[in-house]
C-alpha positions, 0 to 999 in steps of 0.5 A, a space after each residue: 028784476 032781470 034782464 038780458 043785457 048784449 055788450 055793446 062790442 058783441 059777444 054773447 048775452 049776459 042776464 043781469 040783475 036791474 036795481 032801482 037807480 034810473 038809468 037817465 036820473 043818474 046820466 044826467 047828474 053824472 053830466 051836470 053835476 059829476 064834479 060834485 060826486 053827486 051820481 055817486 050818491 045817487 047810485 049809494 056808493 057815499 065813499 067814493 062820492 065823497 073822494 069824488 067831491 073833494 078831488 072835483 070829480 077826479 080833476 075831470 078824469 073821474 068825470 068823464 069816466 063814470 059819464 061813459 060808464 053810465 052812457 055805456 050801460 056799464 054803471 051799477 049802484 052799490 049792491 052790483 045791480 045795472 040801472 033800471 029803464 035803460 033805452 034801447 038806443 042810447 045815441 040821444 044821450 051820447 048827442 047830448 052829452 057830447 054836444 054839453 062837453 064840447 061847449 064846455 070845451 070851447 068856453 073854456 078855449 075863449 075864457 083862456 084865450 081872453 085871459 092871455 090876451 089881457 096879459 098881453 097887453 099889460 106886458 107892454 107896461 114896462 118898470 122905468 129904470 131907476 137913475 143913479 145920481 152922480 156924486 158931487 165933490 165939494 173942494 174948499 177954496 185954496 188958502 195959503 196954508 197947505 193944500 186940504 184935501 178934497 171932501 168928497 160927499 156920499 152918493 145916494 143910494 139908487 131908487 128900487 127899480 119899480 115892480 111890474 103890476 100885477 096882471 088880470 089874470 094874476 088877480 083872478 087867480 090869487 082871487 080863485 085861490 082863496 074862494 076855494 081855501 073858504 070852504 075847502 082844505 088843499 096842499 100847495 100843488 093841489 090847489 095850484 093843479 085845481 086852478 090849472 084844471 080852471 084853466 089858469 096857467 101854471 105860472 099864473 096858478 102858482 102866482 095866486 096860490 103864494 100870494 095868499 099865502 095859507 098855513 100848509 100846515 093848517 091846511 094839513 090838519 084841516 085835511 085830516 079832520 075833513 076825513 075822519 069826519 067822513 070815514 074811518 082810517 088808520 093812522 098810516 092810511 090817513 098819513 098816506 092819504 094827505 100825502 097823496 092829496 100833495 102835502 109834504 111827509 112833514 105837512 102830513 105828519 102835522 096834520 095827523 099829530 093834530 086830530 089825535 093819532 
């Protein structure tokens, strides 16, 4: 089917041809659930849902911009065709979806505002200073032979002055890191820029990701076979690919070498 579509900064009228994707299923999964690639999948387009899923949406600049191309009438599916029973007027959808992104926004503004709180407050706490014990001299008592000379005893070596303790916000982060190592496969800066995007900070991020302490390497090689499982790729597309998820040429190089190429 066809259809006369006008574009929204005017100019004339082009006709286009209507799919079956539905213009609203696919705004509101790009809304709800963007992150996930699932409007992708909708629309068949499987190969950039799938790039879309395990990057969470793109760190949200994929997100927000599938979401305007669907509210702008721009989306198409996989065989170039626009979405059927668009309305006329989409300034409900606009409303709609402003108004989810601006909760989402200040949620996140609270949570962050609380977490930085509660660091805070536990920066108060301070280690206590280790003492260092004095040396003692132990001097023999004078006799009538010649003088001995003073035996001096070794002082103890000072106490480990005491580590600060970990914050709440250290301990969530660390937490977060491995709930996302359980069911998916990241480089180091990858995981500490996903964590950043949950709102931690960079400090804190990279604070949880080291305390975990993964196999880079392993992570590589997870990586990989992830892809191949997926999609087909060449031995030098797939070592580009792992490098530019954030591992390192020789992480990478692993991770190739152990599915085979």
């Amino acid at each position: 089917m066809a259809e006369t579509y006008m574009p929204p900064s005017g100019g004339e009228s082009v006709t286009r041809t209507v799919g079956t994707r539905n213009f609203t299923t696919a705004w509101l999964l790009s809304l709800l659930l963007g992150t996930l690639g699932v409007d992708r999948f909708y629309l068949g387009k499987v190969g950039t849902g799938i790039l879309k899923l395990i990057t969470f949406g793109g760190f949200g600049i994929w997100y927000l911009v599938d979401l305007i191309l669907i509210l702008t009438g721009s989306a198409t599916d996989k065989s170039g065709h626009t979405l059927a029973n668009q309305p006329a007027s989409k300034a409900r959808a606009w409303i709609i979806s402003g108004a989810v992104l601006a909760f989402l926004l200040i949620l996140s503004a609270i949570n962050g505002a609380n977490s930085g709180s509660r660091v805070a407050s536990a920066g108060n706490d301070k280690p206590v200073a280790a003492v260092t014990a004095t040396a003692e001299v132990q001097v023999e008592k004078p006799s009538e032979t010649p003088t001995p000379t003073p035996v001096v005893t070794e002082p103890p070596a000072p106490a480990e002055p005491a580590q600060p303790a970990e914050t709440i916000s250290q301990r969530n982060a660390k937490s977060k890191a491995a709930d996302y190592l359980r069911f998916m496969s990241f480089s180091r800066s990858g995981l500490i820029g996903q964590l950043e995007f949950e709102g931690f900070s960079t400090d804190d991020a990279t604070y949880g990701v080291d305390a975990i302490g993964p196999n880079w390497d392993d992570q590589a090689a997870k990586k990989a076979q992830d892809y191949l499982d997926t999609m087909s790729f060449s031995r030098q597309g797939l070592l580009d690919q792992l490098i530019f998820e954030g591992f390192t040429p020789e992480q990478a190089e692993y991770g190739v070498s152990y599915v085979g190429y």
